[in-house]
C-alpha positions as CSV (number, residue, x, y, z in Angstrom):
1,X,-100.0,-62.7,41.3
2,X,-99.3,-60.2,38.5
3,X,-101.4,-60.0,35.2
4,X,-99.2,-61.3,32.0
5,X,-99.3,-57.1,31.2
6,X,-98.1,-56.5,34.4
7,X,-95.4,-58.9,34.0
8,X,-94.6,-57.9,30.3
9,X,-94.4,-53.6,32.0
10,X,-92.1,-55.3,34.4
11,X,-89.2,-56.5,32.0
12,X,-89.7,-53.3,29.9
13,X,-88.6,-51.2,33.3
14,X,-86.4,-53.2,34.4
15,X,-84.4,-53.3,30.9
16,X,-85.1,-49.6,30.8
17,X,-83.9,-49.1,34.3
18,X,-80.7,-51.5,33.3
19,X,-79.6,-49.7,30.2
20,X,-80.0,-53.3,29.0
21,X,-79.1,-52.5,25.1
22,X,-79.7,-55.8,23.3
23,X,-81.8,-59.1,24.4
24,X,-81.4,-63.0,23.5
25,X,-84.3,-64.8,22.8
26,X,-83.7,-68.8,23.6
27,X,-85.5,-71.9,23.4
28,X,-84.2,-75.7,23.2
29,X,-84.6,-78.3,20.0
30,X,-85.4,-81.8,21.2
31,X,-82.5,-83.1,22.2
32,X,-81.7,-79.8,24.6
33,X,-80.0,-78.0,22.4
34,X,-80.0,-74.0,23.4
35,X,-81.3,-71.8,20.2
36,X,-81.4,-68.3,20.2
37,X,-82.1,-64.7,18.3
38,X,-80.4,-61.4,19.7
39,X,-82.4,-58.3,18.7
40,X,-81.8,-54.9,20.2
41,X,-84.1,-53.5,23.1
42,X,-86.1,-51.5,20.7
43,X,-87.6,-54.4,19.6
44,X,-88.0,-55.9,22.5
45,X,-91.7,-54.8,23.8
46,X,-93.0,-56.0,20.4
47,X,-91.3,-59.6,20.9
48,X,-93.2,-59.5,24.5
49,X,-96.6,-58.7,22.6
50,X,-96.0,-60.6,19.5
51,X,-93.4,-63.3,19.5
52,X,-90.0,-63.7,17.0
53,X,-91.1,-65.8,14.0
54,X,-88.8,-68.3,12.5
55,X,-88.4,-71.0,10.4
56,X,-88.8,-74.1,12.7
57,X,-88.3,-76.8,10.1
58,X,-84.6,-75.7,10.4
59,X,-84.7,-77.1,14.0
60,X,-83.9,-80.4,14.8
61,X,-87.1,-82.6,16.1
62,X,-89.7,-79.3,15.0
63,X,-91.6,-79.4,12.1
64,X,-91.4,-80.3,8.0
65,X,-89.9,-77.7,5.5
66,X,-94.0,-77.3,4.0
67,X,-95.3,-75.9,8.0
68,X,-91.9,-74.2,8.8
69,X,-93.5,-71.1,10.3
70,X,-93.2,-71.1,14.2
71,X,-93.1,-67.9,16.8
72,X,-91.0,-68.1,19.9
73,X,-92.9,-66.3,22.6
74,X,-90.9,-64.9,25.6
75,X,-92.1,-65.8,28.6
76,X,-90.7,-62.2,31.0
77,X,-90.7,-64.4,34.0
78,X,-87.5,-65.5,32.5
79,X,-86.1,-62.4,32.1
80,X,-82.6,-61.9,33.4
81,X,-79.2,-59.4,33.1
82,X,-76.4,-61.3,31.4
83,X,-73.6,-60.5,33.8
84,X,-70.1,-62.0,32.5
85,X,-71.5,-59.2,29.3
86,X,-69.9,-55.5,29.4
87,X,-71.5,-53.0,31.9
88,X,-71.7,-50.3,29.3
89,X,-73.1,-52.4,26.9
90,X,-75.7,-54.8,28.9
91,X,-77.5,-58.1,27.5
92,X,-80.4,-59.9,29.0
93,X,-81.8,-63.2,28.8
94,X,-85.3,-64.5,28.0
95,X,-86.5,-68.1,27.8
96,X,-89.1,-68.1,25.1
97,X,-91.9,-71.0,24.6
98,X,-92.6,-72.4,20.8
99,X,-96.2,-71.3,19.0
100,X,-98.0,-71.8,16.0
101,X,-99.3,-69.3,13.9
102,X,-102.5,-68.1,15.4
103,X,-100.8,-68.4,19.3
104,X,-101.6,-72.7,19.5
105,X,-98.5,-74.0,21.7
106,X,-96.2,-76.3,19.2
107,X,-96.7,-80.2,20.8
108,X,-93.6,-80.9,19.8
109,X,-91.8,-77.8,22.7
110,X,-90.0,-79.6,25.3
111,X,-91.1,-77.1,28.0
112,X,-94.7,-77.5,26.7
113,X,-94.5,-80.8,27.4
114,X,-93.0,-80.5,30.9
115,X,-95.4,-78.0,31.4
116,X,-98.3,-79.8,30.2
117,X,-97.3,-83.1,32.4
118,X,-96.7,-80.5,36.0
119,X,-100.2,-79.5,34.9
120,X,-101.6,-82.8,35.0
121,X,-100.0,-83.4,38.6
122,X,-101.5,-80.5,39.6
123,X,-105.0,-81.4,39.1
124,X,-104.2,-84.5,41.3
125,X,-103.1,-81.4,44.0
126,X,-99.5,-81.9,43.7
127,X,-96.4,-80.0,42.7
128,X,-92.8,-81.2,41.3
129,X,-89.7,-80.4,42.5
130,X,-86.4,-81.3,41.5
131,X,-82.9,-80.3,42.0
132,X,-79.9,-82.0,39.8
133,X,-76.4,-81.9,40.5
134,X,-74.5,-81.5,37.2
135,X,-71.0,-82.6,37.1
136,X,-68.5,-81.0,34.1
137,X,-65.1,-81.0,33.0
138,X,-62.8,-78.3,31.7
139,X,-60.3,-78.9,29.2
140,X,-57.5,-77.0,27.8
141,X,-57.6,-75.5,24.2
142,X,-54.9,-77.4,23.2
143,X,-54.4,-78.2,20.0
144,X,-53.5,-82.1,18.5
145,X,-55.6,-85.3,19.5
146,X,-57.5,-85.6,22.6
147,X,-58.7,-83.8,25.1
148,X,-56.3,-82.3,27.9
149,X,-57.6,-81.9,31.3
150,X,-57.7,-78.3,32.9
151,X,-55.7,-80.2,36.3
152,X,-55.2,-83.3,37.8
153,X,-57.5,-82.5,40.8
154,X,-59.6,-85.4,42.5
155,X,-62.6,-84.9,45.0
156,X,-63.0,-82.2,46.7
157,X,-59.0,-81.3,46.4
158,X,-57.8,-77.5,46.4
159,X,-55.2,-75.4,44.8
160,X,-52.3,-76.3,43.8
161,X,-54.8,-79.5,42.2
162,X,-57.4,-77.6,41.6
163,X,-56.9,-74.9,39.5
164,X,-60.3,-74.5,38.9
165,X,-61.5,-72.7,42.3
166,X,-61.3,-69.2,40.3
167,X,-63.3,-70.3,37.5
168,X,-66.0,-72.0,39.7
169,X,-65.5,-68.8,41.9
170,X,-66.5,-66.9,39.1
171,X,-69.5,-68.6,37.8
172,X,-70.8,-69.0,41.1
173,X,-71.4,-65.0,41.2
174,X,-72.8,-65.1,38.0
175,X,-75.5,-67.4,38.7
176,X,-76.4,-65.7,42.1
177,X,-77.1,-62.8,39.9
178,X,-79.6,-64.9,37.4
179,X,-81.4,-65.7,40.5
180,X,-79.8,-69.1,41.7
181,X,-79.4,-70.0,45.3
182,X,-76.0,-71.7,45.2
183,X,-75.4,-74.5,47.5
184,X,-71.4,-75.5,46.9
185,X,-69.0,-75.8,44.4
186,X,-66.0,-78.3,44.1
187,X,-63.6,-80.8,42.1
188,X,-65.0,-83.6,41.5
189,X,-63.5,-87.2,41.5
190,X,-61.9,-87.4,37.8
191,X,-58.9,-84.7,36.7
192,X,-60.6,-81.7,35.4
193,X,-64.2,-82.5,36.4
194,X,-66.3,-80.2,38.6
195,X,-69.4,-79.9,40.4
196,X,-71.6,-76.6,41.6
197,X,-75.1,-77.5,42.8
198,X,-77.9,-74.9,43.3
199,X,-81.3,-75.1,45.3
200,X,-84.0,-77.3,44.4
201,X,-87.3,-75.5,42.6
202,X,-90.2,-76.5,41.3
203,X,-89.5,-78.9,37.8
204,X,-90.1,-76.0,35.3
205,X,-88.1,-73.0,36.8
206,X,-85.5,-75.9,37.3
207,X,-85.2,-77.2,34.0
208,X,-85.0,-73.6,33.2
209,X,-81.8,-73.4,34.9
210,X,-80.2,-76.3,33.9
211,X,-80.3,-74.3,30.5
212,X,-79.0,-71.3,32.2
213,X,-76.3,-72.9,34.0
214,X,-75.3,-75.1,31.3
215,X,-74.8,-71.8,29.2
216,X,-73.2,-69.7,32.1
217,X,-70.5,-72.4,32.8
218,X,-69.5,-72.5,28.5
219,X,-69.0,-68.8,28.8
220,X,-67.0,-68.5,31.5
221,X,-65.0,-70.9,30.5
222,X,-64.8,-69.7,27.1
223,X,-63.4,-66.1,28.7
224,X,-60.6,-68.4,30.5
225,X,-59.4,-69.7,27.0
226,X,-61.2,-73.5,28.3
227,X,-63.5,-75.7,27.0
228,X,-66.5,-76.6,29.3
229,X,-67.8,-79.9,28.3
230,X,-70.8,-81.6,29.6
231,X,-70.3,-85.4,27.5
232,X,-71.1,-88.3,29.9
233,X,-67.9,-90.1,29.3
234,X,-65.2,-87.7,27.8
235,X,-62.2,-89.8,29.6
236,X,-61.4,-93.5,29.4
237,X,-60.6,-95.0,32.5
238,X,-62.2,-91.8,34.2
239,X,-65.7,-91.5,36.8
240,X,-68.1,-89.6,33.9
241,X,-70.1,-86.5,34.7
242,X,-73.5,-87.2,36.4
243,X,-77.0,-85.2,36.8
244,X,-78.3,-86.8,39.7
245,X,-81.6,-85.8,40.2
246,X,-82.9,-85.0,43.7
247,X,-86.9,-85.0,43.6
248,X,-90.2,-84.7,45.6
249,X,-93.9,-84.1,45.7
250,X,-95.1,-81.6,47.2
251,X,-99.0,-81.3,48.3
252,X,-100.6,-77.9,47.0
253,X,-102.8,-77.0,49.6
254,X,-100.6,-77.2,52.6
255,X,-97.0,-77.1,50.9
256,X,-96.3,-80.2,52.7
257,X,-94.1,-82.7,51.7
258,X,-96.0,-85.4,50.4
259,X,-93.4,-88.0,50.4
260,X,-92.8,-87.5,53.9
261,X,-94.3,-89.9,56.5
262,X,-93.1,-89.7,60.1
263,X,-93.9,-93.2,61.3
264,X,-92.3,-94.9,58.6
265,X,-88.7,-96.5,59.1
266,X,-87.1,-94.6,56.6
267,X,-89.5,-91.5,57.2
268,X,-91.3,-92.3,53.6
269,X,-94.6,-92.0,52.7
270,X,-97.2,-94.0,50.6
271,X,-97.2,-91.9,48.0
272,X,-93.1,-92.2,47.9
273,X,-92.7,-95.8,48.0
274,X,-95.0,-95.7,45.2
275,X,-93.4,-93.1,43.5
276,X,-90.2,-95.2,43.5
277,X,-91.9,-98.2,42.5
278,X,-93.4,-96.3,39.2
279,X,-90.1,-95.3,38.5
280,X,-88.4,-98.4,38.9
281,X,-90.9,-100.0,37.2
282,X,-90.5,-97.9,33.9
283,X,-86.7,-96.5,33.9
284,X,-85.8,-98.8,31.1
285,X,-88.0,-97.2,28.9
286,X,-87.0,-93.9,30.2
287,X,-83.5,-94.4,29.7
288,X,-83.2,-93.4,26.0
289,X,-84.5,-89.6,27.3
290,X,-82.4,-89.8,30.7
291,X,-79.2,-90.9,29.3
292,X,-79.8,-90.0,25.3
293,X,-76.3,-90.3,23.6
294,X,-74.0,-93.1,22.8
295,X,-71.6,-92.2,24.7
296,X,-73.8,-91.9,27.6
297,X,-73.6,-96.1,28.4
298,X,-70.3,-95.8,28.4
299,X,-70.7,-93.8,31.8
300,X,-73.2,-96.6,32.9
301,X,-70.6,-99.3,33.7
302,X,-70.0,-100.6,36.9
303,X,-66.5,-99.8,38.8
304,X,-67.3,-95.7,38.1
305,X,-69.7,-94.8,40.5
306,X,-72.5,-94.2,38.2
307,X,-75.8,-96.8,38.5
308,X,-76.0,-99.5,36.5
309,X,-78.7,-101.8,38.7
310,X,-82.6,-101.2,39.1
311,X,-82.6,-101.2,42.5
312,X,-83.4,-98.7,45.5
313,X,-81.9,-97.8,48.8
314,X,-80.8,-95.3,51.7
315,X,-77.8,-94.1,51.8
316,X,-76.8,-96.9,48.6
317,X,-75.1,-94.6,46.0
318,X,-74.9,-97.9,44.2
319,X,-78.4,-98.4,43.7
320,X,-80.9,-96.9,40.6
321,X,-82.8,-94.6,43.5
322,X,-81.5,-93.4,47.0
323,X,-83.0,-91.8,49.7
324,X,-80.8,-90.0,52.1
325,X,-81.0,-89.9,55.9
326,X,-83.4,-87.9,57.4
327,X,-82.7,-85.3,59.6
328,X,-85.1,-84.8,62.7
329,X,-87.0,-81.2,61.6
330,X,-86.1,-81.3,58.3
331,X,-89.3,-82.8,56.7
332,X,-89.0,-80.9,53.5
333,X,-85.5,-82.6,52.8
334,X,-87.3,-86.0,52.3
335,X,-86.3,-86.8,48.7
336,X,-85.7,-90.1,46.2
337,X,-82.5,-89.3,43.9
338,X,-82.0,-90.8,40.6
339,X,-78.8,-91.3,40.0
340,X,-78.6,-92.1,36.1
341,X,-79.7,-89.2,34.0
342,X,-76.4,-87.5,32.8
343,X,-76.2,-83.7,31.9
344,X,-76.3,-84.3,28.1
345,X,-80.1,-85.0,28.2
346,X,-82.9,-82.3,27.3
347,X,-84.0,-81.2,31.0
348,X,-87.4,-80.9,29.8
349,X,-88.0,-83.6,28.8
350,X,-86.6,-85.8,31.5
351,X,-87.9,-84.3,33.9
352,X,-92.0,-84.9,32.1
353,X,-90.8,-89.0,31.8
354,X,-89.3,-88.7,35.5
355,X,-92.8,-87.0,37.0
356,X,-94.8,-89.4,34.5
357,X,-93.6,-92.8,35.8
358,X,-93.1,-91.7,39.0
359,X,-97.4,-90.8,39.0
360,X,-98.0,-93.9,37.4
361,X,-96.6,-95.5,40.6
362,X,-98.7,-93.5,42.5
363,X,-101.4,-93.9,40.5
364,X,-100.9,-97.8,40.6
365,X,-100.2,-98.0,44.2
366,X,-97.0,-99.8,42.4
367,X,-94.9,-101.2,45.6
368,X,-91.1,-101.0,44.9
369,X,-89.0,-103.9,45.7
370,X,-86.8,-104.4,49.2
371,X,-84.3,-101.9,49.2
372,X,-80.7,-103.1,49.1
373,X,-78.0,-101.8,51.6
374,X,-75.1,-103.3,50.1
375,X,-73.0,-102.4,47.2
376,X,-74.6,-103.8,44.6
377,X,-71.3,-103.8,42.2
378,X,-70.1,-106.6,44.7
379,X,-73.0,-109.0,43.5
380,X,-72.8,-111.6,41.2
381,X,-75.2,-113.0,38.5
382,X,-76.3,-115.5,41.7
383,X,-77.6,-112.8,44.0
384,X,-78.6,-110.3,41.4
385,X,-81.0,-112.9,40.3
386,X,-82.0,-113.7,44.1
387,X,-82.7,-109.6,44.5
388,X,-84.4,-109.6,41.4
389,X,-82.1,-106.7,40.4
390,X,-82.2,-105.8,36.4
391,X,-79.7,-103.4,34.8
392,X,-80.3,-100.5,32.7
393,X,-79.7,-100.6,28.7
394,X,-76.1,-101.3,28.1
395,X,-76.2,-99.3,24.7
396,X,-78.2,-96.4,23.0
397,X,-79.6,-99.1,20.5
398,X,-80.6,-101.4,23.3
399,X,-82.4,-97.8,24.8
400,X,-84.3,-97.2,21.5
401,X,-85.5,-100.9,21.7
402,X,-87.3,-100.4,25.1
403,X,-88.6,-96.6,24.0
404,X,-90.2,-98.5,21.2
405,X,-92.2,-100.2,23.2
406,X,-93.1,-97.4,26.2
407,X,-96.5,-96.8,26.5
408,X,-95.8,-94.1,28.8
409,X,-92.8,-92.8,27.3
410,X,-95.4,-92.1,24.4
411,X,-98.2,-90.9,26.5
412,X,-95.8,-88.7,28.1
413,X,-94.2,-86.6,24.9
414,X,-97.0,-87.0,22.8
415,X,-96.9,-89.0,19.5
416,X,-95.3,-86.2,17.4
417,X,-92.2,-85.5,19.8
418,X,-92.1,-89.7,20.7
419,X,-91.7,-90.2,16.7
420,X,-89.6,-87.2,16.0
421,X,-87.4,-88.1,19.4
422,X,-86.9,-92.1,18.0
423,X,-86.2,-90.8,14.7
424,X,-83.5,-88.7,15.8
425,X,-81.7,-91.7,18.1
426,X,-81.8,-94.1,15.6
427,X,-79.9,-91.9,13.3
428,X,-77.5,-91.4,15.8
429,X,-77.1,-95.0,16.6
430,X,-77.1,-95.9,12.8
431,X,-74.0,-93.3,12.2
432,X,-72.5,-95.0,15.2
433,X,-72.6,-98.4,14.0
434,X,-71.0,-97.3,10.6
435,X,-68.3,-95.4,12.0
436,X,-64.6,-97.1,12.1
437,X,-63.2,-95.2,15.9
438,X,-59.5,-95.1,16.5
439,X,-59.9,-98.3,19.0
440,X,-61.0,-100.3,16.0
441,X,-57.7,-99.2,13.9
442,X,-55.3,-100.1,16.8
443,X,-56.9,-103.1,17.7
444,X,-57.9,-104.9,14.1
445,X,-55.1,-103.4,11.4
446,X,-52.9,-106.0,11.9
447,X,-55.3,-108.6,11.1
């Protein structure tokens, strides 16, 4: 394993070795927001050495105007070529980690926190890995009201329906370059919405790209006069976009999967059915991290394909968590997917709650309920109540209600990011509530 100076000479030759002319510095705010300096390579071994100071009360969910003062510290493992940018003129990439004066890492840093939560797992000898599946639309520039879909595609259709294969074409390349292992690409169910999934990885490096490919999708789109969105719900009547999250533990000193257990019916461990259990257990508190916005529960209705009961099963895409066959020889595919986290969430962040409850379960021993096999939108009140199946928060407000009262929400970002993250939802609900929408004008003028 190479020495932090070893890494830090790494970057500086590669860059030099590039003609890599200027470098962007990024981090997230709290909700996931991507923030970022450019400064030209010149400066770029003293950024490595000393950090980029800025004034952190002018990010949201960081600190009060009176201890403004923050460094960004680049960490060079992050370090990559921008490719979409011009060859003659190259730009590279480094995710940077939020400090204190004096070098103290800033509790309030969503990947501190992920970080700091993976370390915890690790000292029980396990590791975290994830691997989400982002859905997206594109939409024309178009100007007047609304937004106008890129095509009328549906799943998995091609050209002439698709018009997108180019675009997803495109960005595809780009992210091999950054270092992603792409899996597929494809139209999705709703006109305009798309889907390209890449390799599971350990829950930091993966949150990592989420950012990345979240960033690498806007551009491209961007260069193709399109508007790359990544909002829950941007279509009435329309599936919304989804970040499934496909997840497992994985023991340290064998790197064998620890959710795997051959003798089991459905090839799970112990240590996975409690994992499921923990998360079932707790994903109502989770859900104002997981699914953050307003217009996120308006993706969690049934009739769309997106969860909306606490439930588990195999092969159930209409249940909370589902585990997918097993294949004989492939232990390592043995994974539980949560299904309601959407792409507008801070990655960071939901993947520390996600890991969090999920341990609790193990630590617990929390047994999950009977999985259900049937479609769980077919039910009525009757059998819901005979499953003991609960539903997820029906609205942002009804989130922030059950964050309120998360112990382990709030063990899990700490008390300043768990204040500074409720603070932040509640004036988003509030300036929901008082807004009059469009709907509210057709429906109620006449009155």
């Amino acid at each position: 394993m190479l020495s932090e100076d070893e890494k830090k000479k790494k970057v500086l030759e590669e860059a030099k070795r590039s003609d890599v002319r200027l470098v962007v510095f990024q981090f997230v705010d709290i909700l996931g927001t991507i923030k970022n300096v450019t400064m030209t390579v010149n400066r770029l071994e003293d950024a490595l050495n000393e950090g980029i100071p800025f004034d952190g009360s002018s990010v949201e969910g960081f600190v009060r105007i009176f201890e403004s003062d923050m460094v960004a510290m680049p960490d060079p493992t992050t370090f990559k070529i921008l490719p979409w940018r011009p060859n003659e003129r190259k730009e590279a990439r480094i995710i940077c980690d939020i400090h204190r004066p004096g070098g103290k890492p800033f509790e309030g840093d969503p990947r501190y926190i992920l970080k700091r939560v993976i370390n915890e797992v690790k000292e029980q000898g396990y590791y975290y890995n994830t691997g989400p599946e982002l859905e997206f639309f594109l939409f024309k520039n178009a100007e007047g009201y609304g937004p106008v879909t890129h095509d009328f595609g549906g799943y998995f259709d091609y050209s002439p329906l698709d018009l997108a294969f180019d675009i997803r074409r495109e960005v595809t390349f780009n992210l091999q370059e950054m270092g992603f292992e792409i899996e597929q690409g494809h139209h999705e169910v709703a006109p305009g919405q798309h889907e390209i999934d890449f390799r599971f990885d350990d829950a930091l490096q993966t949150a990592d790209k989420v950012i990345t490919y979240k960033m690498v999708i806007k551009a491209i789109a961007f260069a193709h006069q399109l508007t790359a969105t990544f909002m829950p719900k941007p279509i009435s009547g329309q599936n919304g976009s989804g970040m499934h999250v496909h997840q497992s533990l994985f023991k340290i000193k064998n790197n064998h999967n620890a959710f795997y257990d051959p003798n089991d019916k459905y090839s799970l461990s112990k240590t996975a059915y409690y994992f499921i259990g923990g998360q079932l257990k707790h994903i109502r508190g989770l859900s104002g991290i997981l699914a953050p916005t307003v217009n996120s529960y308006k993706r969690l209705v049934p009739g769309y394909e997106a969860p909306v009961y606490i439930c588990w099963g195999r092969r159930n895409r209409s249940a909370l968590i589902r585990v997918p066959d097993y294949f004989p020889g492939k232990e390592k595919a043995i994974r539980a997917e949560l299904r309601c986290p959407d792409p507008s969430c801070n990655p960071y962040l939901a993947f520390a709650v996600m890991l969090k409850a999920g341990m609790d379960g193990v630590k617990n021993r929390i047994e999950p309920p009977e999985p259900v096999e049937e479609d769980v939108y077919e039910f009525d009140d009757q059998k819901l109540a005979q499953f003991y199946i609960k539903t997820l928060p029906e609205s942002l407000g009804e989130a922030i209600d059950e964050m309120k009262e998360s112990k382990l929400l709030k063990e899990a970002l700490g008390d300043f990011t768990f204040g500074k993250y409720l603070e932040a939802k509640k004036s988003e609900w509030t300036e929901y509530q008082l807004h009059v929408s469009d709907w509210e004008i057709e429906k109620y003028i006449k009155l």
